[in-house]
mmCIF file as Biopython writes it, N, C-alpha, C and O atoms, coordinates in Angstrom:
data_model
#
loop_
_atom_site.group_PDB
_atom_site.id
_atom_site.type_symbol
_atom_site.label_atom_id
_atom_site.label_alt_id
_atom_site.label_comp_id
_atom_site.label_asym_id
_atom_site.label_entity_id
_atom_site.label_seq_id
_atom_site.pdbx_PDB_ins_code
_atom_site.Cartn_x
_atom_site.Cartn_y
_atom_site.Cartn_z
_atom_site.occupancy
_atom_site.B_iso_or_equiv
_atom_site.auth_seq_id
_atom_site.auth_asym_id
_atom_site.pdbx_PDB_model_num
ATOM 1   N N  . UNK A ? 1  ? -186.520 -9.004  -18.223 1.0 0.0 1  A 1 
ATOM 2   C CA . UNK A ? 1  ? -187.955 -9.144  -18.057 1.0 0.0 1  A 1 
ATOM 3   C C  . UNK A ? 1  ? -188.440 -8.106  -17.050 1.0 0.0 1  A 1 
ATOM 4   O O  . UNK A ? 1  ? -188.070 -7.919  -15.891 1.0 0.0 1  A 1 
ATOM 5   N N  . UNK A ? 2  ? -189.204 -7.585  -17.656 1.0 0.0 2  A 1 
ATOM 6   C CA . UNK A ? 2  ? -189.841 -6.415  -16.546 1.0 0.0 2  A 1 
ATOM 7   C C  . UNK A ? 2  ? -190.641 -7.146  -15.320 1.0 0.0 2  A 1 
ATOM 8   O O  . UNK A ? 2  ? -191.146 -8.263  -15.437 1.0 0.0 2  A 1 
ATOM 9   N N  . UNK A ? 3  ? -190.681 -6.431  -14.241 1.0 0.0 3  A 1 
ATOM 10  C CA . UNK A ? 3  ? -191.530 -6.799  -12.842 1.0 0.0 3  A 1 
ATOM 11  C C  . UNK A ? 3  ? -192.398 -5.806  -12.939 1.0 0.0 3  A 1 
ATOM 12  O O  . UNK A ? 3  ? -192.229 -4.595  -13.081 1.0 0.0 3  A 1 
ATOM 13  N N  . UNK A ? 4  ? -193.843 -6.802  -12.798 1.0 0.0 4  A 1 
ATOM 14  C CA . UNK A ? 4  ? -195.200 -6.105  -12.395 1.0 0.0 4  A 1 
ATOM 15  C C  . UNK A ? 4  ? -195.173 -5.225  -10.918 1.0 0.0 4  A 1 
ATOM 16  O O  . UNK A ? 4  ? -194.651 -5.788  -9.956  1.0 0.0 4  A 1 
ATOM 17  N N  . UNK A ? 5  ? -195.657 -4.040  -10.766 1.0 0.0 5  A 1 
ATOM 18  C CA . UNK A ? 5  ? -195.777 -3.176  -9.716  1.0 0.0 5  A 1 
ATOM 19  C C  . UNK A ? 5  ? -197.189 -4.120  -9.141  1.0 0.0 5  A 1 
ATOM 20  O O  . UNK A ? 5  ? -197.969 -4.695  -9.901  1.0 0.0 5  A 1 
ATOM 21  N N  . UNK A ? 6  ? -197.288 -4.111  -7.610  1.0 0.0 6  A 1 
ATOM 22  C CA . UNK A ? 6  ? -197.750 -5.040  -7.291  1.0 0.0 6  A 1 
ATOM 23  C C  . UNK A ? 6  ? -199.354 -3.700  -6.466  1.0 0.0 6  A 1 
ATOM 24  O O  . UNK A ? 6  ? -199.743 -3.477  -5.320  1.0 0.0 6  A 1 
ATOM 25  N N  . UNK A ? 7  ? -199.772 -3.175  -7.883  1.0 0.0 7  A 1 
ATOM 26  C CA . UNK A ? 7  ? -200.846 -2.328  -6.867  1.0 0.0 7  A 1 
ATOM 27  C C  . UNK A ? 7  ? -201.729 -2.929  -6.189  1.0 0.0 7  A 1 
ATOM 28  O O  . UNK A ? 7  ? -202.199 -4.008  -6.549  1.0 0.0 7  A 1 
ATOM 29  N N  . UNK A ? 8  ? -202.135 -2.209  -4.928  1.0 0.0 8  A 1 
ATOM 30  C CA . UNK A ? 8  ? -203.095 -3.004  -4.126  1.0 0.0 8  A 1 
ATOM 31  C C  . UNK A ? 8  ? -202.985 -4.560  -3.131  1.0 0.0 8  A 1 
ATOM 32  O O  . UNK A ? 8  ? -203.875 -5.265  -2.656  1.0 0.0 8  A 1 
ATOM 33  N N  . UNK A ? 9  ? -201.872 -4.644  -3.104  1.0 0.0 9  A 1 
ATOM 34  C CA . UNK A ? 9  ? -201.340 -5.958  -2.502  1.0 0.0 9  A 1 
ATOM 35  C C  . UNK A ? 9  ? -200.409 -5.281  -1.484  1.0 0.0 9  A 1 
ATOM 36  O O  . UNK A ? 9  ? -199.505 -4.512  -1.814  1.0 0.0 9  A 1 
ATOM 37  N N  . UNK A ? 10 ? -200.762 -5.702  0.042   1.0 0.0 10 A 1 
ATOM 38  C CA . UNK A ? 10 ? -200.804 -4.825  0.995   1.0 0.0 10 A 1 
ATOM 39  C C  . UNK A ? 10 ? -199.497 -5.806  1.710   1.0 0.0 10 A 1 
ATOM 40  O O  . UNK A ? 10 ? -198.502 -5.211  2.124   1.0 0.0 10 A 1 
ATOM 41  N N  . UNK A ? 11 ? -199.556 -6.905  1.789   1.0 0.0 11 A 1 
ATOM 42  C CA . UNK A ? 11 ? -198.859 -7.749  2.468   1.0 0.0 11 A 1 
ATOM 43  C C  . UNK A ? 11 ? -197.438 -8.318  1.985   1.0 0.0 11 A 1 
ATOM 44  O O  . UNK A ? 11 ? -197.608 -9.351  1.337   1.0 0.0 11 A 1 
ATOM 45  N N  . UNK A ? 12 ? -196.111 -7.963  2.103   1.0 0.0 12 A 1 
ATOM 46  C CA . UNK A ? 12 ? -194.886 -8.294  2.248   1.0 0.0 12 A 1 
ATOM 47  C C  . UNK A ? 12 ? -194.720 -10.014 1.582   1.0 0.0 12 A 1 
ATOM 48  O O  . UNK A ? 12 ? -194.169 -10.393 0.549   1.0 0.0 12 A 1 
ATOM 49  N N  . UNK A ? 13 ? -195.309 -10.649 2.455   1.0 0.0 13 A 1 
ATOM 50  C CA . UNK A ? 13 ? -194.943 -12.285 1.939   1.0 0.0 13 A 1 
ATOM 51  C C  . UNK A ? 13 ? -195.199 -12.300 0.668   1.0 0.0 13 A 1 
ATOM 52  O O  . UNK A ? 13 ? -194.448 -12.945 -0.064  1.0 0.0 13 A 1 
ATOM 53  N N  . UNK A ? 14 ? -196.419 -11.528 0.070   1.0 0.0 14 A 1 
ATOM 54  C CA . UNK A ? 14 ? -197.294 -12.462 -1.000  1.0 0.0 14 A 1 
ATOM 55  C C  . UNK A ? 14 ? -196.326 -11.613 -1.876  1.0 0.0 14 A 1 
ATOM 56  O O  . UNK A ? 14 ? -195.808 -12.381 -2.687  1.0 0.0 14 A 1 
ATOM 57  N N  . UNK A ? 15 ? -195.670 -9.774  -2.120  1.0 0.0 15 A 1 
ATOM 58  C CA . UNK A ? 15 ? -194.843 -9.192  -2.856  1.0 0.0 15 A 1 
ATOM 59  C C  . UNK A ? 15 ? -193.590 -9.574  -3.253  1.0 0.0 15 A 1 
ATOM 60  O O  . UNK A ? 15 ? -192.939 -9.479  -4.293  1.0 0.0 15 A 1 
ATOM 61  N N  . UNK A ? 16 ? -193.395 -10.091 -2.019  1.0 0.0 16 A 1 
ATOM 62  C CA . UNK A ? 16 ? -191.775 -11.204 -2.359  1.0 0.0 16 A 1 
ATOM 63  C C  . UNK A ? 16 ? -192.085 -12.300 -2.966  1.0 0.0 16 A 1 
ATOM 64  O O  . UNK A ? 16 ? -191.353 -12.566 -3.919  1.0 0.0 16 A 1 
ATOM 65  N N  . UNK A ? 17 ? -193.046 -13.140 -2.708  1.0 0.0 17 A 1 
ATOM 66  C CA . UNK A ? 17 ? -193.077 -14.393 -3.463  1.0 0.0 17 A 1 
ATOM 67  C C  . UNK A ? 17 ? -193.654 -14.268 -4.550  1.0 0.0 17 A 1 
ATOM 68  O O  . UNK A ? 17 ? -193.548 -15.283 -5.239  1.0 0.0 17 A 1 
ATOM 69  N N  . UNK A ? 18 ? -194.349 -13.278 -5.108  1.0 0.0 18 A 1 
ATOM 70  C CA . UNK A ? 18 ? -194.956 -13.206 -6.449  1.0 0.0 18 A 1 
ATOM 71  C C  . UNK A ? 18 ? -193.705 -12.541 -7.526  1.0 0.0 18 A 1 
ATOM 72  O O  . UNK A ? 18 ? -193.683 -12.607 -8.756  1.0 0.0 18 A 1 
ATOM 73  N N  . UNK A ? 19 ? -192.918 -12.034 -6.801  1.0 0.0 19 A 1 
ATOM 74  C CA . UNK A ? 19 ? -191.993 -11.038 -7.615  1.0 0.0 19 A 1 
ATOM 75  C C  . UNK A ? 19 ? -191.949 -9.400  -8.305  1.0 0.0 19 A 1 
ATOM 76  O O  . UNK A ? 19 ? -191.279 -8.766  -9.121  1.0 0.0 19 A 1 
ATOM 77  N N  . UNK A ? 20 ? -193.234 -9.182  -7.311  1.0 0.0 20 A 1 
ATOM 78  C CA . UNK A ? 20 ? -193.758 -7.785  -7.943  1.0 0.0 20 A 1 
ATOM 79  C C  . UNK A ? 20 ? -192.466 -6.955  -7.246  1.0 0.0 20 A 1 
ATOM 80  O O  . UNK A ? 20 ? -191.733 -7.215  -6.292  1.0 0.0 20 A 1 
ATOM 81  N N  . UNK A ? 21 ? -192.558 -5.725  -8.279  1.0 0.0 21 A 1 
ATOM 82  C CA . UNK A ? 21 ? -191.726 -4.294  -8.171  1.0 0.0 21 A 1 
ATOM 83  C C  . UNK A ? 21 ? -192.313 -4.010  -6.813  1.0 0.0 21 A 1 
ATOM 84  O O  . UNK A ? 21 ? -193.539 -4.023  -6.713  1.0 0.0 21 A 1 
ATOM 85  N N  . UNK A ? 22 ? -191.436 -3.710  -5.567  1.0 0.0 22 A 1 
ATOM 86  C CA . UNK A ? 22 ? -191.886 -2.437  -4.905  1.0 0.0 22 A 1 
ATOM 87  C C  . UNK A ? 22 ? -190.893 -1.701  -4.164  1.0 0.0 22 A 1 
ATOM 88  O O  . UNK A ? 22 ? -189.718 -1.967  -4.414  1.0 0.0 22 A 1 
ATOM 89  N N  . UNK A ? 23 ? -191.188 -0.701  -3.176  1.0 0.0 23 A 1 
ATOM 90  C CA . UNK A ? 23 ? -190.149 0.090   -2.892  1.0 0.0 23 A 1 
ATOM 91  C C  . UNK A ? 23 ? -189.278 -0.282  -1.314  1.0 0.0 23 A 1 
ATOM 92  O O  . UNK A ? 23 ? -189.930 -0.093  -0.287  1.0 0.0 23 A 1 
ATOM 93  N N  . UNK A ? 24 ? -188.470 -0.572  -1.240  1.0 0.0 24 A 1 
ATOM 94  C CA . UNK A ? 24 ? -187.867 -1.160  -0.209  1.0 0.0 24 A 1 
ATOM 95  C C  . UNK A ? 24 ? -187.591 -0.110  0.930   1.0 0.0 24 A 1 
ATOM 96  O O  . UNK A ? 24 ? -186.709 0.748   0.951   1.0 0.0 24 A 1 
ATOM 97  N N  . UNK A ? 25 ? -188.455 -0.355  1.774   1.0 0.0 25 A 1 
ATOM 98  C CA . UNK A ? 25 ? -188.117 0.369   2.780   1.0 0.0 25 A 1 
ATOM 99  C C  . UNK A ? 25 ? -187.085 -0.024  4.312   1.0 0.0 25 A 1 
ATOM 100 O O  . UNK A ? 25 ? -187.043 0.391   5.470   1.0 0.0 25 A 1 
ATOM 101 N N  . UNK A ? 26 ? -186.332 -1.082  3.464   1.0 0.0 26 A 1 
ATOM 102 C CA . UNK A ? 26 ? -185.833 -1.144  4.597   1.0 0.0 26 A 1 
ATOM 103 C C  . UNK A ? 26 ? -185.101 -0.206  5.687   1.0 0.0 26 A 1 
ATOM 104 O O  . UNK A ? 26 ? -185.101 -0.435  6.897   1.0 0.0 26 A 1 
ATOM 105 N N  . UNK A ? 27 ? -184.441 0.951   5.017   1.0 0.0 27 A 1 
ATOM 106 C CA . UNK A ? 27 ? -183.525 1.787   5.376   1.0 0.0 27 A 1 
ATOM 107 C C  . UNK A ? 27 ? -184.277 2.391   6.402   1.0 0.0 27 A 1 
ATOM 108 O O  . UNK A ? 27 ? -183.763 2.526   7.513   1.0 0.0 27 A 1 
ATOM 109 N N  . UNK A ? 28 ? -185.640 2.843   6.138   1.0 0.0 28 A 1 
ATOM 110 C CA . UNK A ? 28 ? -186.489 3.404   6.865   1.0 0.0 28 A 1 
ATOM 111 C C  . UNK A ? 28 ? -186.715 2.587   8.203   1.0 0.0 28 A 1 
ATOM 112 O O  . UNK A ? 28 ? -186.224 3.072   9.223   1.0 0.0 28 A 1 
ATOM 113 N N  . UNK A ? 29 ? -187.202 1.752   8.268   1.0 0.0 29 A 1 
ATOM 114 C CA . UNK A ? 29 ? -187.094 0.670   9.106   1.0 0.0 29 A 1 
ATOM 115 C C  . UNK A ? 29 ? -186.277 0.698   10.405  1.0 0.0 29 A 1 
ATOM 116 O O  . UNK A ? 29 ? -186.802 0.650   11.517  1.0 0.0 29 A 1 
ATOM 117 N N  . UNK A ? 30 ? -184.652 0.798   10.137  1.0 0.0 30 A 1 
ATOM 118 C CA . UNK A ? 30 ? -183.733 0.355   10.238  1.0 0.0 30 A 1 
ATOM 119 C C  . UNK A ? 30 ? -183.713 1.985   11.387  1.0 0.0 30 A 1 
ATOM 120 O O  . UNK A ? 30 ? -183.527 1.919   12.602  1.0 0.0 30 A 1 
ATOM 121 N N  . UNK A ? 31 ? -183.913 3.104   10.734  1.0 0.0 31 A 1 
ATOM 122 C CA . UNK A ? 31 ? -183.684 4.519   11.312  1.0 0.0 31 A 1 
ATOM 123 C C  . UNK A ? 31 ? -184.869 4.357   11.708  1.0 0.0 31 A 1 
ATOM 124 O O  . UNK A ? 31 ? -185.115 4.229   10.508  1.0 0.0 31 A 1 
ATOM 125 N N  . UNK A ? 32 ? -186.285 4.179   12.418  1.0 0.0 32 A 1 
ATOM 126 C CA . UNK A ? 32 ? -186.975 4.106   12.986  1.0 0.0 32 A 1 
ATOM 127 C C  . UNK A ? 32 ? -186.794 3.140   14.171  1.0 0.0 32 A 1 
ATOM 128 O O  . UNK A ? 32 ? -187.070 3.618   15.272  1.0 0.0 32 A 1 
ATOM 129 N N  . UNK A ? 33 ? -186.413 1.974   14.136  1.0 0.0 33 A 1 
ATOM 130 C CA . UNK A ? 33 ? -185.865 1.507   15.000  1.0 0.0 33 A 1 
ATOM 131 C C  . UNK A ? 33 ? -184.583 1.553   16.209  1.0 0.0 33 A 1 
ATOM 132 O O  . UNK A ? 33 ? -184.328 0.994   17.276  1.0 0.0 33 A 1 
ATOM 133 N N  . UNK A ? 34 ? -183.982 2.577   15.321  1.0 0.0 34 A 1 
ATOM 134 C CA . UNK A ? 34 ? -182.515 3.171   15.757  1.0 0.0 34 A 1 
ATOM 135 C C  . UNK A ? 34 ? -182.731 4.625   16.747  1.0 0.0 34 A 1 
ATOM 136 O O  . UNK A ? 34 ? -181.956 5.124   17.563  1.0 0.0 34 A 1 
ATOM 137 N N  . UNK A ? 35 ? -183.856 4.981   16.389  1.0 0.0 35 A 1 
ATOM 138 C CA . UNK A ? 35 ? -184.111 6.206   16.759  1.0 0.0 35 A 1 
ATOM 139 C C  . UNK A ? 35 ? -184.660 6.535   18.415  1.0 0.0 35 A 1 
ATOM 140 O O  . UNK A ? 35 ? -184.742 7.644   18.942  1.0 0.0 35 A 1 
ATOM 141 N N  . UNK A ? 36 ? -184.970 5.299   18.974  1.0 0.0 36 A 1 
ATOM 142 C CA . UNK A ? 36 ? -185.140 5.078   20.515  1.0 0.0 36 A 1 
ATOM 143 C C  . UNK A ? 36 ? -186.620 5.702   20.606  1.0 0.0 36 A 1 
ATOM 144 O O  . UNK A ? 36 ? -187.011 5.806   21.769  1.0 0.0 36 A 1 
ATOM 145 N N  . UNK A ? 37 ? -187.687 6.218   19.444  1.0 0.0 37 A 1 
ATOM 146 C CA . UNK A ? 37 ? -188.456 7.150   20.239  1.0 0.0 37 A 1 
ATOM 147 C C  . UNK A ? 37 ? -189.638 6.346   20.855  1.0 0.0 37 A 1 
ATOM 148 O O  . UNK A ? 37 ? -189.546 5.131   20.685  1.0 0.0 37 A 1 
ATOM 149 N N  . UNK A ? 38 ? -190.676 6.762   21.503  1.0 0.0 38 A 1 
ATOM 150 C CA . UNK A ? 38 ? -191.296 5.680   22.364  1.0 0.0 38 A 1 
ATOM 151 C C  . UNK A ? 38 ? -192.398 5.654   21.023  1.0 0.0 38 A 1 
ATOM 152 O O  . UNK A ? 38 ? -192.468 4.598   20.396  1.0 0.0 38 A 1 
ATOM 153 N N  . UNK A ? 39 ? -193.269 6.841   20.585  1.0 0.0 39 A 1 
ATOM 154 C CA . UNK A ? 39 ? -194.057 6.506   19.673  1.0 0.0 39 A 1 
ATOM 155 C C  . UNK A ? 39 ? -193.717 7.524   18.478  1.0 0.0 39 A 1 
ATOM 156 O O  . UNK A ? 39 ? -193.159 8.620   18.416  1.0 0.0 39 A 1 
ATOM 157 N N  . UNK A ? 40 ? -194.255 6.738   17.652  1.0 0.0 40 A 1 
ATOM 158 C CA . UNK A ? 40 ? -193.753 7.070   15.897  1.0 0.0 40 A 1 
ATOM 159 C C  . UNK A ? 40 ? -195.198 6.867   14.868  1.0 0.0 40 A 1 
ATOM 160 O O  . UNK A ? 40 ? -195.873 5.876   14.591  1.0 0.0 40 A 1 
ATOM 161 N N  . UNK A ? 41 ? -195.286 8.380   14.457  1.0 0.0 41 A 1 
ATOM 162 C CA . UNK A ? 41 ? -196.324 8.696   13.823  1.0 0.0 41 A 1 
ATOM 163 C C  . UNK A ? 41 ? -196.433 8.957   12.374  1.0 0.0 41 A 1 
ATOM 164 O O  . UNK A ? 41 ? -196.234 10.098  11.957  1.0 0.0 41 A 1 
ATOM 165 N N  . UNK A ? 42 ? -196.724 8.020   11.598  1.0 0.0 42 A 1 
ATOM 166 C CA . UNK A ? 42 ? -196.508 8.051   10.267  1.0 0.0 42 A 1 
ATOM 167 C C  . UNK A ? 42 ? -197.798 8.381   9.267   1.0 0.0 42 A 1 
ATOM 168 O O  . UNK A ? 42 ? -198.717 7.619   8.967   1.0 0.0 42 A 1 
ATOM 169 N N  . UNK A ? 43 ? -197.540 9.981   8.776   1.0 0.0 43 A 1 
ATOM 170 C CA . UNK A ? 43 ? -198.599 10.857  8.160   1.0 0.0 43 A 1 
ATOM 171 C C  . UNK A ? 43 ? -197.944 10.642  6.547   1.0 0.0 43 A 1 
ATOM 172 O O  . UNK A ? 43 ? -196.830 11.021  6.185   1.0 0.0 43 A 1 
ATOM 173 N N  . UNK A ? 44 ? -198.570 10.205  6.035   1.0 0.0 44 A 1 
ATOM 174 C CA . UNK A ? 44 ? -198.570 10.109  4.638   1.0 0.0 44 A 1 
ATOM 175 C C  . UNK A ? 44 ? -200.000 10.057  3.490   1.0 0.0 44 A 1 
ATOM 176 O O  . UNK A ? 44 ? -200.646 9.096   3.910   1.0 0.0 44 A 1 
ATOM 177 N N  . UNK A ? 45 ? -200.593 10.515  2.534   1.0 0.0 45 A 1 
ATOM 178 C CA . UNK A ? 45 ? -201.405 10.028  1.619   1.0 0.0 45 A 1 
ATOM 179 C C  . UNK A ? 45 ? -202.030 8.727   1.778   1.0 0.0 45 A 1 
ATOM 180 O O  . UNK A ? 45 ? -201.435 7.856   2.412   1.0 0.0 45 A 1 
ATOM 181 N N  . UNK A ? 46 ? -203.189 8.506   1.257   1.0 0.0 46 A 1 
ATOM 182 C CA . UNK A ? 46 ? -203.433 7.303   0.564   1.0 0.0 46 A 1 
ATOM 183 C C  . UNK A ? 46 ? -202.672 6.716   -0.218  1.0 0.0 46 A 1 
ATOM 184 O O  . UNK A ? 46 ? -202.137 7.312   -1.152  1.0 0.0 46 A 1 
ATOM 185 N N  . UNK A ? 47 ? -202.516 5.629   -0.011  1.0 0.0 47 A 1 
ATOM 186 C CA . UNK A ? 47 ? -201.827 4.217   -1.576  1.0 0.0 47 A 1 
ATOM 187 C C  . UNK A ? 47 ? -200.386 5.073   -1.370  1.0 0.0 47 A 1 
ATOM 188 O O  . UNK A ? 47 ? -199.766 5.370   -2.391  1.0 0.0 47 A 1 
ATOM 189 N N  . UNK A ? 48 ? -199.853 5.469   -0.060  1.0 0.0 48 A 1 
ATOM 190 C CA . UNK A ? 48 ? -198.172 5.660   -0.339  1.0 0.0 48 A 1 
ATOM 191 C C  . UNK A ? 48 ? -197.398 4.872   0.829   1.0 0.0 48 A 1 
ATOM 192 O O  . UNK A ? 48 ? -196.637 5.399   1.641   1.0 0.0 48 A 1 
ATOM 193 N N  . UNK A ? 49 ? -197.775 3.355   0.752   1.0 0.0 49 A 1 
ATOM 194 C CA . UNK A ? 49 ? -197.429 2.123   1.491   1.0 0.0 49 A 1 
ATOM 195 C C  . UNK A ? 49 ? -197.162 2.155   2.920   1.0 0.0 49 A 1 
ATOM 196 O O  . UNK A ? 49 ? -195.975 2.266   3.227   1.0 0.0 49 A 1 
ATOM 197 N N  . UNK A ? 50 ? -198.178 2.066   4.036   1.0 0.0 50 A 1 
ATOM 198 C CA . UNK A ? 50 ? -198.217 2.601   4.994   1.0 0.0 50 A 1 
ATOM 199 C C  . UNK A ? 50 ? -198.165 1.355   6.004   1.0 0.0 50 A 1 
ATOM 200 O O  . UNK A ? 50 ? -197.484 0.963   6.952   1.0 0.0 50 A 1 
ATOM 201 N N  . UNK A ? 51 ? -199.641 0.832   5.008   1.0 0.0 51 A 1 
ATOM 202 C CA . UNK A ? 51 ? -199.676 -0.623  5.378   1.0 0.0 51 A 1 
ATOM 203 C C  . UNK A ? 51 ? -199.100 -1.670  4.991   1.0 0.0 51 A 1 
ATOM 204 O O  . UNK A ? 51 ? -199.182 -2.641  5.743   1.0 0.0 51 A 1 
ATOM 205 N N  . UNK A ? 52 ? -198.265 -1.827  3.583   1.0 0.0 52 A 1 
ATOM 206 C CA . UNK A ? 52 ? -197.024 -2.362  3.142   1.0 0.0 52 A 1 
ATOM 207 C C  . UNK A ? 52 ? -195.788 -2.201  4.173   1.0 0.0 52 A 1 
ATOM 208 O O  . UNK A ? 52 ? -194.889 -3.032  4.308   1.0 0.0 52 A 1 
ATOM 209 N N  . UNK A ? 53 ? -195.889 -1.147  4.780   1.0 0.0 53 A 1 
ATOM 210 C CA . UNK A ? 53 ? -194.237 -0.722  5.590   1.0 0.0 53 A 1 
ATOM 211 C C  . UNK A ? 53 ? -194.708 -1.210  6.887   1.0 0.0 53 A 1 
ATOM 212 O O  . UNK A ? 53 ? -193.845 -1.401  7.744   1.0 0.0 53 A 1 
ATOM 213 N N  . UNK A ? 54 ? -196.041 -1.465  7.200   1.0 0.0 54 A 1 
ATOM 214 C CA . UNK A ? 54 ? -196.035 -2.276  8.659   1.0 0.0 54 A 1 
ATOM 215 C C  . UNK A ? 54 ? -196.353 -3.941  8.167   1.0 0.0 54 A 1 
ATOM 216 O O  . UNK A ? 54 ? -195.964 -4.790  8.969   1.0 0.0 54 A 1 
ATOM 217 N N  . UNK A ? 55 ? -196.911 -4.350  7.125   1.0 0.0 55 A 1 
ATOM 218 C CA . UNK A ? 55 ? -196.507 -5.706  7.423   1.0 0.0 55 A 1 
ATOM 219 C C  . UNK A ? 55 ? -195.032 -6.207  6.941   1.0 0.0 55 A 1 
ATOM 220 O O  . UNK A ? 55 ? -194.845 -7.410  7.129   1.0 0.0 55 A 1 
ATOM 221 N N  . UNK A ? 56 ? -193.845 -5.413  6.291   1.0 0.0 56 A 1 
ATOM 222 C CA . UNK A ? 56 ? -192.815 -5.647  5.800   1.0 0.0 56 A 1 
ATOM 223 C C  . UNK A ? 56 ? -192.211 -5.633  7.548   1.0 0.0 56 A 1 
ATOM 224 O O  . UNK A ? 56 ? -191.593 -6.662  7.821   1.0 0.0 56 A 1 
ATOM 225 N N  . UNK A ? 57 ? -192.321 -4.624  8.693   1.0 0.0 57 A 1 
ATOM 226 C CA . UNK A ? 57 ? -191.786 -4.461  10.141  1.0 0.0 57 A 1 
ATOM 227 C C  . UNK A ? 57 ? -192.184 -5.554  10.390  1.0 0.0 57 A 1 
ATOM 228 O O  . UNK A ? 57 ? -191.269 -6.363  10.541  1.0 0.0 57 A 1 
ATOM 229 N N  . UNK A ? 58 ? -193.522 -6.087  10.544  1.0 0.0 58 A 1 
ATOM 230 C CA . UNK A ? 58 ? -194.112 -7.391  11.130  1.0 0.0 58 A 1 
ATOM 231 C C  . UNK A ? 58 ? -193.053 -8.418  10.338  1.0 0.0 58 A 1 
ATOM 232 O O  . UNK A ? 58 ? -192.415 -8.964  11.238  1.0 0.0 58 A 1 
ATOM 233 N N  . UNK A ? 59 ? -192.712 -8.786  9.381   1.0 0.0 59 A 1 
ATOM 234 C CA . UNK A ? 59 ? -192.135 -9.852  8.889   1.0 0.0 59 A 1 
ATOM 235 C C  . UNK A ? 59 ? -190.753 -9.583  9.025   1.0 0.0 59 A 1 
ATOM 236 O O  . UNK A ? 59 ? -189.958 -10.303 8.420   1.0 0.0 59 A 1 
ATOM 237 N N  . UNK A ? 60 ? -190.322 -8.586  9.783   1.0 0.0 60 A 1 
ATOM 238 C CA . UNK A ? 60 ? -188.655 -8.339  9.850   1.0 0.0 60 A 1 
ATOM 239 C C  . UNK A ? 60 ? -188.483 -8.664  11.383  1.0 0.0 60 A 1 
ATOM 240 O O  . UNK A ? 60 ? -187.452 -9.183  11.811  1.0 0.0 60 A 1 
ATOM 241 N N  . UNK A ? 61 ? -189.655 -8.296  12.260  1.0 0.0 61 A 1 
ATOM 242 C CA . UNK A ? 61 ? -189.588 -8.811  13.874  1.0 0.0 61 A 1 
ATOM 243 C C  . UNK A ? 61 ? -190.092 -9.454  14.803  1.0 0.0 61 A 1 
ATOM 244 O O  . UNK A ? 61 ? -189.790 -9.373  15.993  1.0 0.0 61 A 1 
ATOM 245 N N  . UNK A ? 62 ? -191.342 -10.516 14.038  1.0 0.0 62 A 1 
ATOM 246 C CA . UNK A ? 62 ? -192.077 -11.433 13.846  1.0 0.0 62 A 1 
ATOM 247 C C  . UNK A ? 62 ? -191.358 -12.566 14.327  1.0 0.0 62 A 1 
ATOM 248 O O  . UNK A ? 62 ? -190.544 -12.914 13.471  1.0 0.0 62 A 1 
ATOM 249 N N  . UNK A ? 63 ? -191.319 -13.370 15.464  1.0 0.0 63 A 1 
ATOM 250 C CA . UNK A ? 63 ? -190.711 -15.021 15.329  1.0 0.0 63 A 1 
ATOM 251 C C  . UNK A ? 63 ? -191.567 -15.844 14.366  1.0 0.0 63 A 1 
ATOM 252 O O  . UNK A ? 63 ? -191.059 -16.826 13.824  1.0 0.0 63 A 1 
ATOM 253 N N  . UNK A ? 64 ? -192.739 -15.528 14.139  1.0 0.0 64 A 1 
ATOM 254 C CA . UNK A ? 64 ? -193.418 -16.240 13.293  1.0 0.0 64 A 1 
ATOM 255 C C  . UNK A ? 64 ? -192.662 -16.376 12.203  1.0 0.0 64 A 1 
ATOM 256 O O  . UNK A ? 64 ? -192.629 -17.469 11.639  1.0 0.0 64 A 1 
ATOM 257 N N  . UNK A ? 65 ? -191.759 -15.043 11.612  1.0 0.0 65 A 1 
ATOM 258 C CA . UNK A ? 65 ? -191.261 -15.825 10.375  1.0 0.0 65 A 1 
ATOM 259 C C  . UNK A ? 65 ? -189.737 -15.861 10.247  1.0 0.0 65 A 1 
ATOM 260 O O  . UNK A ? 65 ? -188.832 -15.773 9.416   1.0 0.0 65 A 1 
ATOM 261 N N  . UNK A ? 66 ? -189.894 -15.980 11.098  1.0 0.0 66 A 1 
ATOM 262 C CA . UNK A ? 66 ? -188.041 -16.777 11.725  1.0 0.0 66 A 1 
ATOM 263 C C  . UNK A ? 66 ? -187.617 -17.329 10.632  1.0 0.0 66 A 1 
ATOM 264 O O  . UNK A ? 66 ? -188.420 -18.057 10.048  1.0 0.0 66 A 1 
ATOM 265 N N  . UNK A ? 67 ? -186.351 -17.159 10.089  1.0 0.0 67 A 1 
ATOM 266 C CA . UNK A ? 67 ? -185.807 -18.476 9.143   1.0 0.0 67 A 1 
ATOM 267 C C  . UNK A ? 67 ? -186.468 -18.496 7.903   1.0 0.0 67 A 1 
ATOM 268 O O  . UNK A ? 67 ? -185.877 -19.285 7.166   1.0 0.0 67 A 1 
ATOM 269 N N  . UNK A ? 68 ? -187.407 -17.991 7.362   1.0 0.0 68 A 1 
ATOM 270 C CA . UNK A ? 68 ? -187.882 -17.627 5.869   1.0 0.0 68 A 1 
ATOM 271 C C  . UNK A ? 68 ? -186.917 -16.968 5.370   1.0 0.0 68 A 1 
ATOM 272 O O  . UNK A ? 68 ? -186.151 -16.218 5.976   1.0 0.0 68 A 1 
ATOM 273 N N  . UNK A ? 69 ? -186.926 -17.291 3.975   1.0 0.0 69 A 1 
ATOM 274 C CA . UNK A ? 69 ? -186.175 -16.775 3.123   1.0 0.0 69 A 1 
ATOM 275 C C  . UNK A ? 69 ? -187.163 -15.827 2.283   1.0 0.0 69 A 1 
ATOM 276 O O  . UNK A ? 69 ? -186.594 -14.822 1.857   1.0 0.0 69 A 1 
ATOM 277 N N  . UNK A ? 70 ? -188.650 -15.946 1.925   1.0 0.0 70 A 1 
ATOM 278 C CA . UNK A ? 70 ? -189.030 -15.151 1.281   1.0 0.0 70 A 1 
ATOM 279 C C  . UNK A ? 70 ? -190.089 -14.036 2.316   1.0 0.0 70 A 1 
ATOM 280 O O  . UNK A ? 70 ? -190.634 -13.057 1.807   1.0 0.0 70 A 1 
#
């Protein structure tokens, strides 16, 4: 069964729990965090998940969502 690409849906929780396609940035994440720098400036286009990749950080270091699975 194919997965719907989830255009325009900005927020992490609602992409995981709906099941839409998107691009996992965790790796990115992971080397941004690793990287010690004090500030980190992220230049990209429009609609090339900017604000997807900060609420996916918010829900990876968030106590708010402690213990979720989705």
């Amino acid at each position: 069964m194919a997965r719907t690409v989830g255009i325009g849906h900005q927020n992490f929780e609602t992409i995981r729990r709906e099941g839409y396609f998107y691009v996992d940035k965790t790796s990115f994440i992971r080397e941004w965090r690793e990287s010690g720098d004090s500030v980190t400036l992220i230049t990209r286009p429009r609609r090339f998940g900017k604000t997807l990749t900060m609420s996916m950080t918010e829900q990876f270091f968030s106590v708010n969502y402690a213990g979720r699975k989705c």
